[in-house]
ROKOLMAR-235869 format. One record per residue: residue number from 1; residue in one letter; chain; x, y, z of N, C-alpha, C in turn. Coordinates in Angstrom, 3 decimals. Atoms other than C-alpha are relative to their C-alpha. Layout:
<sites>
    i  aa  ch        nu        nv        nw       cau       cav       caw        cu        cv        cw
  NUM   A   A         X         Y         Z         X         Y         Z         X         Y         Z
...
</sites>
This chain:
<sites>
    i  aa  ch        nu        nv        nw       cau       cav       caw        cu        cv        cw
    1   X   A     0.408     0.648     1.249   -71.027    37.991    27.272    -1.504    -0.247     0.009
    2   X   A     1.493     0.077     0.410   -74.710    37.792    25.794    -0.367    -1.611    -0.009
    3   X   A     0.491     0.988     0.104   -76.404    34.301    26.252    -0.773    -0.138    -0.946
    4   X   A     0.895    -0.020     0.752   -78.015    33.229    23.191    -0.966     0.838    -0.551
    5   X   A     0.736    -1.308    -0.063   -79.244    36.736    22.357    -1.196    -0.405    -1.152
    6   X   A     0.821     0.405     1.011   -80.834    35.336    19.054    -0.404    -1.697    -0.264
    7   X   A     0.258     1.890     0.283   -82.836    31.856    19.067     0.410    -0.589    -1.147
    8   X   A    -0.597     0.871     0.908   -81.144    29.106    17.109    -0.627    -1.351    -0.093
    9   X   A     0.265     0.787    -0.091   -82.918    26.100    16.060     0.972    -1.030    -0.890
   10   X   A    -0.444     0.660     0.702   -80.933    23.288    14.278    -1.243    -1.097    -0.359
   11   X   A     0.557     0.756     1.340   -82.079    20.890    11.439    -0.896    -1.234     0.697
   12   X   A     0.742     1.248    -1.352   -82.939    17.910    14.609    -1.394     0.926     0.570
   13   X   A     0.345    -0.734    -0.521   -85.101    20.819    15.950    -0.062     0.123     1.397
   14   X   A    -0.330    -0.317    -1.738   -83.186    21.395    18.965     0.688     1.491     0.050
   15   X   A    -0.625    -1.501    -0.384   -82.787    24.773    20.545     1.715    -0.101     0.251
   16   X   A    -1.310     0.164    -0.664   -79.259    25.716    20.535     1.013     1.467     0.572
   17   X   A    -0.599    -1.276    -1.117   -77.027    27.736    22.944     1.415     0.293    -0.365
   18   X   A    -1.820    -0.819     0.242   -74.068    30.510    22.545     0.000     0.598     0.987
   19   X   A    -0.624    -0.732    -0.302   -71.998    32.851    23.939     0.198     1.235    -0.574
   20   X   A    -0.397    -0.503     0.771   -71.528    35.926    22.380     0.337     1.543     0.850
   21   X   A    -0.027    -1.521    -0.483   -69.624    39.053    22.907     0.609     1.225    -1.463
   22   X   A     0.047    -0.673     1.129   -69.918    42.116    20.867     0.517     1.262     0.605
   23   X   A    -0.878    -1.628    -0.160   -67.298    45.553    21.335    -1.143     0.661     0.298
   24   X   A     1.019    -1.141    -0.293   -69.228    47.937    23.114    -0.141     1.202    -0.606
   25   X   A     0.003    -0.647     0.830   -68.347    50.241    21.054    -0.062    -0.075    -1.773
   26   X   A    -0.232     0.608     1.640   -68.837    48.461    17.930    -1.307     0.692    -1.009
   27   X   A     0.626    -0.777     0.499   -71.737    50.542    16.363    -0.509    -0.852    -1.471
   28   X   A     0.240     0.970     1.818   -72.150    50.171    12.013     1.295    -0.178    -0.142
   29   X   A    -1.095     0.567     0.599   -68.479    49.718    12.196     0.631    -1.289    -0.299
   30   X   A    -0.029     1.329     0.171   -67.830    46.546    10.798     1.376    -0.673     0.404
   31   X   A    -0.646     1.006    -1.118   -65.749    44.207    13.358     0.241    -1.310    -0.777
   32   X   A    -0.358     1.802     0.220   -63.692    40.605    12.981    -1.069    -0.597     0.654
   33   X   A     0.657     0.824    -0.878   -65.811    38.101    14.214     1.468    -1.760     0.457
   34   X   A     0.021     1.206     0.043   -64.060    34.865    15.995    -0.805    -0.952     0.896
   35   X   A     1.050     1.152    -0.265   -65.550    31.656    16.645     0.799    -0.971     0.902
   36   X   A    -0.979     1.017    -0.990   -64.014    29.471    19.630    -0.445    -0.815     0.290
   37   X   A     0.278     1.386    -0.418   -64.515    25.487    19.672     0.494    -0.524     1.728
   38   X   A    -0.873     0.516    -0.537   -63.681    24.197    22.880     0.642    -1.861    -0.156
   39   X   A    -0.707     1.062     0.461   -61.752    20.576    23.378    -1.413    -1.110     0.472
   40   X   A     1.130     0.873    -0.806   -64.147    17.147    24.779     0.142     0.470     1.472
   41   X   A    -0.190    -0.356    -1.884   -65.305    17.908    28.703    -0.813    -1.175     0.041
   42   X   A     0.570     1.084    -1.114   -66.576    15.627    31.166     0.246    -0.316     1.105
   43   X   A    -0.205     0.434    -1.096   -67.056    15.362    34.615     0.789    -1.030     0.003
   44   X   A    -0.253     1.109    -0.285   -66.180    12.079    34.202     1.832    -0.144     0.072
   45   X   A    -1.298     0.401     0.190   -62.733    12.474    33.110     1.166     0.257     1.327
   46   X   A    -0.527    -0.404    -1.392   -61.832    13.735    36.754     0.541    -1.090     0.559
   47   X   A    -0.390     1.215    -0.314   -61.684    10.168    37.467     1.349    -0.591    -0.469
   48   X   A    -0.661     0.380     0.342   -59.202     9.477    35.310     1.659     0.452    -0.071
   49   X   A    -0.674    -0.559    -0.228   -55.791     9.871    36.059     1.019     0.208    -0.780
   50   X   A    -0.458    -0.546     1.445   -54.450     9.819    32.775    -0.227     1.601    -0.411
   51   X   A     0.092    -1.704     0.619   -56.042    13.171    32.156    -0.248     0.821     1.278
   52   X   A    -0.470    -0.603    -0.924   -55.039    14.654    35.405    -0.051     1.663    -0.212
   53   X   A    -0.212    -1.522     0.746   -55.538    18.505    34.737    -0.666     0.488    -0.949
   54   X   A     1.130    -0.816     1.399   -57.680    18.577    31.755    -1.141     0.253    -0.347
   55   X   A     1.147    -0.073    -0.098   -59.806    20.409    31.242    -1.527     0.400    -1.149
   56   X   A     0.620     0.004     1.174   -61.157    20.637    27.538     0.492     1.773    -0.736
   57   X   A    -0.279    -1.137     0.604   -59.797    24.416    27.553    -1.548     0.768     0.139
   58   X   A     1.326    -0.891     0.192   -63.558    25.912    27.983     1.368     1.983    -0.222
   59   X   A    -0.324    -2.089     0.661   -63.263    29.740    26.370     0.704     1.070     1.573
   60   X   A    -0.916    -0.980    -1.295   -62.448    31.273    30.327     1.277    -0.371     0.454
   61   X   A    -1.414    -0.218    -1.010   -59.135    29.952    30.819     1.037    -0.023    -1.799
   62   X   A    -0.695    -0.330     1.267   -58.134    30.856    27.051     0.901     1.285    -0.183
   63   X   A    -0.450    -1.521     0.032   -57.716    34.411    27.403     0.012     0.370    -1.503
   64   X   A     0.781    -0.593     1.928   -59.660    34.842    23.791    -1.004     1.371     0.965
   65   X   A     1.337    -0.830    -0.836   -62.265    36.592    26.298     0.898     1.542    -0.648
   66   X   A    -0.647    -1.282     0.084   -59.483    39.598    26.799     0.466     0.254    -1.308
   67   X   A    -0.434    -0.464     1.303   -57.972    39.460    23.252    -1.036     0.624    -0.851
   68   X   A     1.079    -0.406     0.375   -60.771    39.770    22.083    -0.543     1.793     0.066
   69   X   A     0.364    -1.178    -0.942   -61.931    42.810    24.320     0.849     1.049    -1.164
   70   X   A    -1.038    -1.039     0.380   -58.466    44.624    23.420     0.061     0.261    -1.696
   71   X   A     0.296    -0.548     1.786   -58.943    44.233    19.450    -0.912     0.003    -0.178
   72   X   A     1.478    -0.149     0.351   -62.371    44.841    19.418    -0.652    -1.043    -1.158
   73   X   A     0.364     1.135     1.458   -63.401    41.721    17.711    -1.389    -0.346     0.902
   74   X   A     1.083     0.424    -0.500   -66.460    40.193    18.186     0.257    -1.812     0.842
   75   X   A    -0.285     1.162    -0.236   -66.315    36.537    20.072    -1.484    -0.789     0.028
   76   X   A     0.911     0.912    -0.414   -68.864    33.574    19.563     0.656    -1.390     0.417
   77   X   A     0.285     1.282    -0.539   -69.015    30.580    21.837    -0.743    -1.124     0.070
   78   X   A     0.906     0.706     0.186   -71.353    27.787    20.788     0.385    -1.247     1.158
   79   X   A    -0.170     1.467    -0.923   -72.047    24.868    23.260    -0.266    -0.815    -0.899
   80   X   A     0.461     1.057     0.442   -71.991    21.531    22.215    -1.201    -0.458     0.213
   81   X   A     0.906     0.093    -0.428   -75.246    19.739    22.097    -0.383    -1.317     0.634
   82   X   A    -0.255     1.726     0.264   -74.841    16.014    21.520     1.063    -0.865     0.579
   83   X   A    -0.926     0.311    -1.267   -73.492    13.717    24.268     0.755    -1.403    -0.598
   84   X   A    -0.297     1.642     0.671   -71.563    10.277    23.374     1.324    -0.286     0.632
   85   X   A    -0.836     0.786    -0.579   -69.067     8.202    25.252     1.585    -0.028    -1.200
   86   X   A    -1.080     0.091     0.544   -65.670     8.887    24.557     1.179    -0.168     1.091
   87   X   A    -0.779     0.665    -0.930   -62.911     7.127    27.191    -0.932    -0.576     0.836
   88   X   A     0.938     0.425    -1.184   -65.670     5.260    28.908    -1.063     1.610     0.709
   89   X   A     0.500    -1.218    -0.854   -66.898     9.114    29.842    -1.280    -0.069    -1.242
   90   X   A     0.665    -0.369     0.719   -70.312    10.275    28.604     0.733     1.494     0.050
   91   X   A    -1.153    -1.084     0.635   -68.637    13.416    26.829    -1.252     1.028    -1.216
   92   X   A     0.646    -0.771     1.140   -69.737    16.330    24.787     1.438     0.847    -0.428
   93   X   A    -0.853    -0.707     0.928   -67.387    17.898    22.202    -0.128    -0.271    -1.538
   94   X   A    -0.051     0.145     1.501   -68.457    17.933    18.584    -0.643    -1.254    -0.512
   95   X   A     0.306     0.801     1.078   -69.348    14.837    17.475    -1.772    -0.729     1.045
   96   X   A    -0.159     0.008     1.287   -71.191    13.494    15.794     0.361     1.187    -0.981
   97   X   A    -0.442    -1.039     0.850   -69.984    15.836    13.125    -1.500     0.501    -0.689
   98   X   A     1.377    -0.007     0.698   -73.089    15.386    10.902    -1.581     0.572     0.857
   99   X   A     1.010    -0.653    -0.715   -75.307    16.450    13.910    -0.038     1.539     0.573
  100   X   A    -0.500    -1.566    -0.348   -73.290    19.610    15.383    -0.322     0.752    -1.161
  101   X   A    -0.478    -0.873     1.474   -72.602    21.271    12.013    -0.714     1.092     0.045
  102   X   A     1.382    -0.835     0.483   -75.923    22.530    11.154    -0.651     1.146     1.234
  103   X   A     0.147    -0.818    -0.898   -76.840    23.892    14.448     1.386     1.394     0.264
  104   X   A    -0.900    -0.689     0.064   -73.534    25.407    14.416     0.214     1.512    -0.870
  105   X   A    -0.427    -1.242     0.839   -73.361    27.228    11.314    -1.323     0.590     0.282
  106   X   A     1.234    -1.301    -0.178   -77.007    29.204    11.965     0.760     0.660     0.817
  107   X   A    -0.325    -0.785    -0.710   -75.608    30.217    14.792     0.995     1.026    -0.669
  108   X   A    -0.840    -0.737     0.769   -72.466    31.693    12.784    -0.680     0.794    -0.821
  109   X   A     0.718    -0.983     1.048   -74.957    32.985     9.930    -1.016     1.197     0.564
  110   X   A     0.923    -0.708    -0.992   -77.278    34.521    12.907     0.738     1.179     0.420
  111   X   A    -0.937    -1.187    -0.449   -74.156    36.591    14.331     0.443     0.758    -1.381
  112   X   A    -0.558    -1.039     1.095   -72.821    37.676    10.804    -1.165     0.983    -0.384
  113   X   A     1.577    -0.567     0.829   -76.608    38.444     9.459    -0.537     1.314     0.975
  114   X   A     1.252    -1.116    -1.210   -78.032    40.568    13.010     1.042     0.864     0.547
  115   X   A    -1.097    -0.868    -0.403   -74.597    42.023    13.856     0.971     0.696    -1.044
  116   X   A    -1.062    -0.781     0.823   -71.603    44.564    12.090     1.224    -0.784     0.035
  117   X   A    -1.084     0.809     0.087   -69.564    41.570    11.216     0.606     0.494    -1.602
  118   X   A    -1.018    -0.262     1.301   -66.730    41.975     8.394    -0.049    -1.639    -0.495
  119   X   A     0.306     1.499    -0.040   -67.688    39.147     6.505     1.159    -0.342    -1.039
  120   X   A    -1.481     0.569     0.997   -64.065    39.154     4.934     1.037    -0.395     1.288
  121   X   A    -1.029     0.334    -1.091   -62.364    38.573     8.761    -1.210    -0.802     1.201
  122   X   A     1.303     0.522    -0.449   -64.543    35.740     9.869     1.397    -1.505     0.569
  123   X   A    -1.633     1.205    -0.280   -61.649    33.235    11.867    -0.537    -1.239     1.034
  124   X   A     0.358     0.630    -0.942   -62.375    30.143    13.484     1.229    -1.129     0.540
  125   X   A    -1.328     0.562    -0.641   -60.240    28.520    16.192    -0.279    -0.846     1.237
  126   X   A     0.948     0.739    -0.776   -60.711    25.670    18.320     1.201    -1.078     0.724
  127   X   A    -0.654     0.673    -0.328   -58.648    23.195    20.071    -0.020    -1.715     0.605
  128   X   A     0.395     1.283    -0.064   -58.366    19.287    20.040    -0.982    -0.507    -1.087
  129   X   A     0.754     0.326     0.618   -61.465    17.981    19.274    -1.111     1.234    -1.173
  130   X   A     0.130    -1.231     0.294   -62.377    22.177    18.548     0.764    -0.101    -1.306
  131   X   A    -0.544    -0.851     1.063   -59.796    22.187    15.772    -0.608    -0.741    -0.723
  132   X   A     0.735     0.643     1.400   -61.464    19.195    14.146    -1.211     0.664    -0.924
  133   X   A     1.845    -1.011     0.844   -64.837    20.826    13.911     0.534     1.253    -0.859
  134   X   A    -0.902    -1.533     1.164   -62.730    24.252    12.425     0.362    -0.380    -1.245
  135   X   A    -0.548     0.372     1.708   -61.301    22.102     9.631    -1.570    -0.537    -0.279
  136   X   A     1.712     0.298     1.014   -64.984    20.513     8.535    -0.952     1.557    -0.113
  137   X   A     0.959    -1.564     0.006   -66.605    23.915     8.998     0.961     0.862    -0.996
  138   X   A    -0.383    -0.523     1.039   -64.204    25.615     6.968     0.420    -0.686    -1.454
  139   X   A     0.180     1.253     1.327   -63.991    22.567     4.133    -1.756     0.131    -0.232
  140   X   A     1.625     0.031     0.279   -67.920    22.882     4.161    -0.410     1.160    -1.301
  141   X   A    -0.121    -1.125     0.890   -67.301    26.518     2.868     1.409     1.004     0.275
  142   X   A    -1.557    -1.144     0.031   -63.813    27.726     1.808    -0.051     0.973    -0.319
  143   X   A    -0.441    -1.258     0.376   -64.350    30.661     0.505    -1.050     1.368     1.125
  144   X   A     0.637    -0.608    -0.963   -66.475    31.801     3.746     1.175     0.854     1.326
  145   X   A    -0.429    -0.241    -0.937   -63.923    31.908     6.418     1.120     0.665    -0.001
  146   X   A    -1.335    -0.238    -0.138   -60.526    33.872     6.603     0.864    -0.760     0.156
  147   X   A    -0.950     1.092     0.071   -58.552    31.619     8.126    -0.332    -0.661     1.156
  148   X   A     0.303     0.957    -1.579   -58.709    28.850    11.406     1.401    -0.014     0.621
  149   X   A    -1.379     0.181    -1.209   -56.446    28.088    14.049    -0.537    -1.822     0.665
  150   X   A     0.170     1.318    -0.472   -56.033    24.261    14.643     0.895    -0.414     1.327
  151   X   A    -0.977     0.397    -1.437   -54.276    23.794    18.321    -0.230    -1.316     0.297
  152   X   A    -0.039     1.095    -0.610   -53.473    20.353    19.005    -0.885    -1.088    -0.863
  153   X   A     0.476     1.536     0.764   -54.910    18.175    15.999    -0.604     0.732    -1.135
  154   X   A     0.199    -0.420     1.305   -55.688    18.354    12.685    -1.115    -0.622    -1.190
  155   X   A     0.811     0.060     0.392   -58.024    17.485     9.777    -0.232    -0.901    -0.229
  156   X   A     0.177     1.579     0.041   -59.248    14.171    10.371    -1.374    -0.447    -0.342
  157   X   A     1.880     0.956    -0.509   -62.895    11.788    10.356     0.191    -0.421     1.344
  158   X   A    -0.028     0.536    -1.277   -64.122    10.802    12.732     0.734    -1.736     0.664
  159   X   A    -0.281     1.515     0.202   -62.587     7.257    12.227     1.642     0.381     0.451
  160   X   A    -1.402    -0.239    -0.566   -58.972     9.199    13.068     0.832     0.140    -1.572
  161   X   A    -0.852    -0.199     1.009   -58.026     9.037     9.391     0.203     1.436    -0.695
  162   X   A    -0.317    -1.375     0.153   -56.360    12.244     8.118    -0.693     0.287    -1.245
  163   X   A     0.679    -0.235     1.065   -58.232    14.196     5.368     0.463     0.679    -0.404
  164   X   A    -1.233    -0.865     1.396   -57.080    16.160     1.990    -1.549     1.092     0.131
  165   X   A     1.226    -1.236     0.384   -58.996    19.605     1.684    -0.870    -0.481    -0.842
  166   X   A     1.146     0.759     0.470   -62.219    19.385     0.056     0.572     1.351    -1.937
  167   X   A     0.014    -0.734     1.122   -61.209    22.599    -2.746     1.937     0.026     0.350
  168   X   A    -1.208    -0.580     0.809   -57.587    23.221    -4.380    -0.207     1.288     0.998
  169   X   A    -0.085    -1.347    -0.946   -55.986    26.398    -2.004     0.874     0.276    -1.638
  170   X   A     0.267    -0.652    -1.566   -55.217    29.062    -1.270    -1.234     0.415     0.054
  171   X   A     2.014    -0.583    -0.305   -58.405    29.216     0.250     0.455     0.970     1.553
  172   X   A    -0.495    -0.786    -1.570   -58.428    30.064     4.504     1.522    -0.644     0.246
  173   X   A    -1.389    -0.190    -0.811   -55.337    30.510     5.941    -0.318    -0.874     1.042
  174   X   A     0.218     0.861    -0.911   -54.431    27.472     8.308     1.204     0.189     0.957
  175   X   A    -0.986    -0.250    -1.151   -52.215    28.273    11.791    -0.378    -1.572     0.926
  176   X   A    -0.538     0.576    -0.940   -51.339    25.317    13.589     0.890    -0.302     0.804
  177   X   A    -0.919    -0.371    -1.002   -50.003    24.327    16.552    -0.140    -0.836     1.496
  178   X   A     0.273     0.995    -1.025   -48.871    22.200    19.573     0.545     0.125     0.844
  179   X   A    -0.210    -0.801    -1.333   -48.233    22.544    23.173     1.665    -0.834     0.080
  180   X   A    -1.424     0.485    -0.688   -44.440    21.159    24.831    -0.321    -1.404     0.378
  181   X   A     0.912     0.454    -0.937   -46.816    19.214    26.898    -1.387    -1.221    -0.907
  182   X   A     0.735     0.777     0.977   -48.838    17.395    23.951    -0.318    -1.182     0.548
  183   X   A    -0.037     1.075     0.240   -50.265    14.460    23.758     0.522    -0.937    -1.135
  184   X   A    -1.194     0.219     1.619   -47.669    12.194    21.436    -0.848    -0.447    -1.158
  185   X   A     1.112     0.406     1.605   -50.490    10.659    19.469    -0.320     1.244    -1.039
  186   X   A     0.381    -1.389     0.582   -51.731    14.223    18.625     0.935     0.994    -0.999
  187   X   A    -1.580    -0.270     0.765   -47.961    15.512    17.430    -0.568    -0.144    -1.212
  188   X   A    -0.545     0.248     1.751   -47.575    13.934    14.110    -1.522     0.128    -0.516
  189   X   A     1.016    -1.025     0.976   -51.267    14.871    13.127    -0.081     1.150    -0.373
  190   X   A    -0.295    -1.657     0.705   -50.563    18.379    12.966     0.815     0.049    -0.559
  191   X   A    -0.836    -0.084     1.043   -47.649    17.763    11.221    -0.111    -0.068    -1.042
  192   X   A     0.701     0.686     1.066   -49.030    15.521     8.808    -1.222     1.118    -1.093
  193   X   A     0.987    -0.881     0.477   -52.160    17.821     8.497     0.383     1.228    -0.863
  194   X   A    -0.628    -1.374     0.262   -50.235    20.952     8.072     0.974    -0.303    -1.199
  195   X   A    -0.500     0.098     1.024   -48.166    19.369     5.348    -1.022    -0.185    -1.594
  196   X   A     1.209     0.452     0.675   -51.196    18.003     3.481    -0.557     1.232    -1.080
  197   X   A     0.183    -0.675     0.512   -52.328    21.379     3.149     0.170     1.072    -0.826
  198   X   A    -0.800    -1.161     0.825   -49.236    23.436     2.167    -0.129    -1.164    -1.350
  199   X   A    -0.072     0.245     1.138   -48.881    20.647    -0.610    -1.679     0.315    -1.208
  200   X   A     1.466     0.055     1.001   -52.688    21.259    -1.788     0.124     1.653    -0.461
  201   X   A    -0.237    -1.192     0.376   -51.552    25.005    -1.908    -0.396     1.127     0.793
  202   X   A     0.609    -1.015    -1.297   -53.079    26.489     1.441     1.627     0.559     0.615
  203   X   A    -1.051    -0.894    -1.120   -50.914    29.117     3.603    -0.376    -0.232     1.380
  204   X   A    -0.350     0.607    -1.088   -49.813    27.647     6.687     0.753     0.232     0.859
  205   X   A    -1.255     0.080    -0.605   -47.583    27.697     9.280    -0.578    -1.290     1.370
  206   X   A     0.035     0.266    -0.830   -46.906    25.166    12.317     0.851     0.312     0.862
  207   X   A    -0.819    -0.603    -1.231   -46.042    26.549    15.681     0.262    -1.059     1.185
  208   X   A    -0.249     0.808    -0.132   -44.491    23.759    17.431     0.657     0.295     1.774
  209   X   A    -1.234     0.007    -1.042   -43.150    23.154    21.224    -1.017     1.173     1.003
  210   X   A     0.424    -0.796    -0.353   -45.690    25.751    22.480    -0.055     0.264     1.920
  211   X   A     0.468    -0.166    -1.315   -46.248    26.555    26.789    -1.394     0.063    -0.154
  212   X   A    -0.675     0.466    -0.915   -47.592    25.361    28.062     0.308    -1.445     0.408
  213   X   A    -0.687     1.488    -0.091   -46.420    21.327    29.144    -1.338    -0.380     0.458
  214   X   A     1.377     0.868    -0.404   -50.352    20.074    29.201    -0.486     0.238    -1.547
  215   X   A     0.970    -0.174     1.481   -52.759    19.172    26.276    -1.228     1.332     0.774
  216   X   A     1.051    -0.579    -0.223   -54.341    22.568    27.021     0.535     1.732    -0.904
  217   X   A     0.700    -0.552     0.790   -55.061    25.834    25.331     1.708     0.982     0.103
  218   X   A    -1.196    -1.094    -0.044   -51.586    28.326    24.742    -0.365     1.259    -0.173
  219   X   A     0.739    -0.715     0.303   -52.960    31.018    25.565     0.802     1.693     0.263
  220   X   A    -1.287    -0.995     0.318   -49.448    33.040    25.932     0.349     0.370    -1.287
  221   X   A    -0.679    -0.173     1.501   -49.193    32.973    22.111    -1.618     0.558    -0.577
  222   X   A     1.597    -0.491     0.887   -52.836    34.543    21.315     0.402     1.361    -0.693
  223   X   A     0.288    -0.882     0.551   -51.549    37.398    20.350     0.824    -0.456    -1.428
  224   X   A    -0.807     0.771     1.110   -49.058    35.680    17.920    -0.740    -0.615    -1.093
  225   X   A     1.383     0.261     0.817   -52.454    33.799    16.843    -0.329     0.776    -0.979
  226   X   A     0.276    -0.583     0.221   -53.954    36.279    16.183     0.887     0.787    -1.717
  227   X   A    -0.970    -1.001     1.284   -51.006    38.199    13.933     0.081    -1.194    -1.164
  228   X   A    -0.393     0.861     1.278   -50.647    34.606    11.994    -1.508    -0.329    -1.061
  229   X   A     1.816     0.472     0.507   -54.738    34.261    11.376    -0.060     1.129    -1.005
  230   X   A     0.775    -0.583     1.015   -55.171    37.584     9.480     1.155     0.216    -0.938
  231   X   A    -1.030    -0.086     1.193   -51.374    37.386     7.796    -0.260    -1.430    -1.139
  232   X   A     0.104     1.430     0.488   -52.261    33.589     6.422    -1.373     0.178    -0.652
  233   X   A     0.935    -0.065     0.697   -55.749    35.022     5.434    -0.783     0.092    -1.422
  234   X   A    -0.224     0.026     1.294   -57.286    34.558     2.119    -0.724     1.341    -0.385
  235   X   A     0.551    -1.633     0.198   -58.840    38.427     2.572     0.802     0.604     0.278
  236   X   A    -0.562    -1.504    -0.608   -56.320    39.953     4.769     1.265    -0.651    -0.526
  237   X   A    -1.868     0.270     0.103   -52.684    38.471     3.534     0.824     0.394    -0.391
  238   X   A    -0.570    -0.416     0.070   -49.999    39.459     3.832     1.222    -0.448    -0.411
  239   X   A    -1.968     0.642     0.761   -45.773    38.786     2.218     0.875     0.741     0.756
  240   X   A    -1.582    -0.636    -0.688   -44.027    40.352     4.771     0.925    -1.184     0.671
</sites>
């Protein structure tokens, strides 16, 4: 994967850092692009034996890397930038919302704009605190993204209260979805969420009960992902 191949400044004017991998054979043929949030990390949380095992899901133990590879899609990885205490841990994952965003989307407009992206299969998918940022990034601009993938929580503030789309669907196609292994708080937000949006008129599905038995990334069902992201899409969809 390419480190920050193209400088990114955000709106704070702080340099900001990706990931990016692009089909070696990808030429002028125009390629999916997806976009992978990971969950909150922190050394710190090692300490804690509540979260015994977790590990925020970073992009290498997803197995997006290889899916990726095998459907020739393009993959971006943005790091978080902005640090802030979340379980007593200093923590980075997304928030503030209002500070990530902006650095975020250049980066997204940098890969569509300098690369052979299909800017009708543009999917973003993220997990935890990842799916939050996926639902504000695709509420920012619905008629930008194909569709997201929310694993393990759904479209909230930052305050925890659940939120109503920002436009009337069908806009992107929304796949959620929760591990065996969940955390129970986390449950009934994707439920909740995922109802929210079929009643506003979005195409949905929730995949429920998933492997594996930890709040961490299912990464046995990517290809399943995958088949529900561009059937639920508001470019690629499909009625079978």
């Amino acid at each position: 994967m390419l480190n920050t191949p193209i400088p990114v400044v955000d709106a704070l004017g702080n340099k900001r850092k990706y990931h990016l991998y692009i089909p070696a054979a990808a030429g002028e043929k125009k390629i999916p692009l997806m976009v992978y949030f990971h969950g909150v990390r922190s050394e710190c949380f090692k300490k804690n034996p509540a979260l015994k095992g977790y590990t925020g899901s970073p992009v290498e133990e997803t197995g997006l890397i290889e899916l990726c590879k095998l459907h020739k899609m393009a993959l971006l990885v943005p790091e978080a930038k902005y640090e802030y205490m979340f379980l007593n841990c200093l923590s980075k994952g997304w928030s503030p919302f209002e500070k990530e965003i902006d650095g975020i989307e250049k980066m997204i407009d940098s890969v569509v704009g300098n690369y052979p992206i299909s800017r009708k299969e543009i999917y973003l998918v993220g997990i935890s605190a990842g799916a939050v940022l996926s639902h504000h990034l695709a509420n920012r601009r619905p008629a930008f993204y194909n569709s997201i993938l929310s694993h393990s929580q759904g479209y909230i503030a930052e305050d925890n209260r659940l939120l109503q789309p920002r436009e009337k669907g069908p806009r992107f196609g929304v796949v959620f979805c929760y591990t065996g292994g969940d955390y129970k708080n986390l449950i009934p937000i994707c439920i909740d969420s995922e109802k929210i949006y079929r009643d506003k008129g979005y195409r949905t599905i929730l995949l429920k009960n998933l492997p594996p038995k930890t709040h961490s990334w299912a990464k046995q069902n990517n290809r399943r992902f995958l088949r529900y992201l561009k059937r639920l899409g508001q470019f690629t969809k499909n009625d079978e």
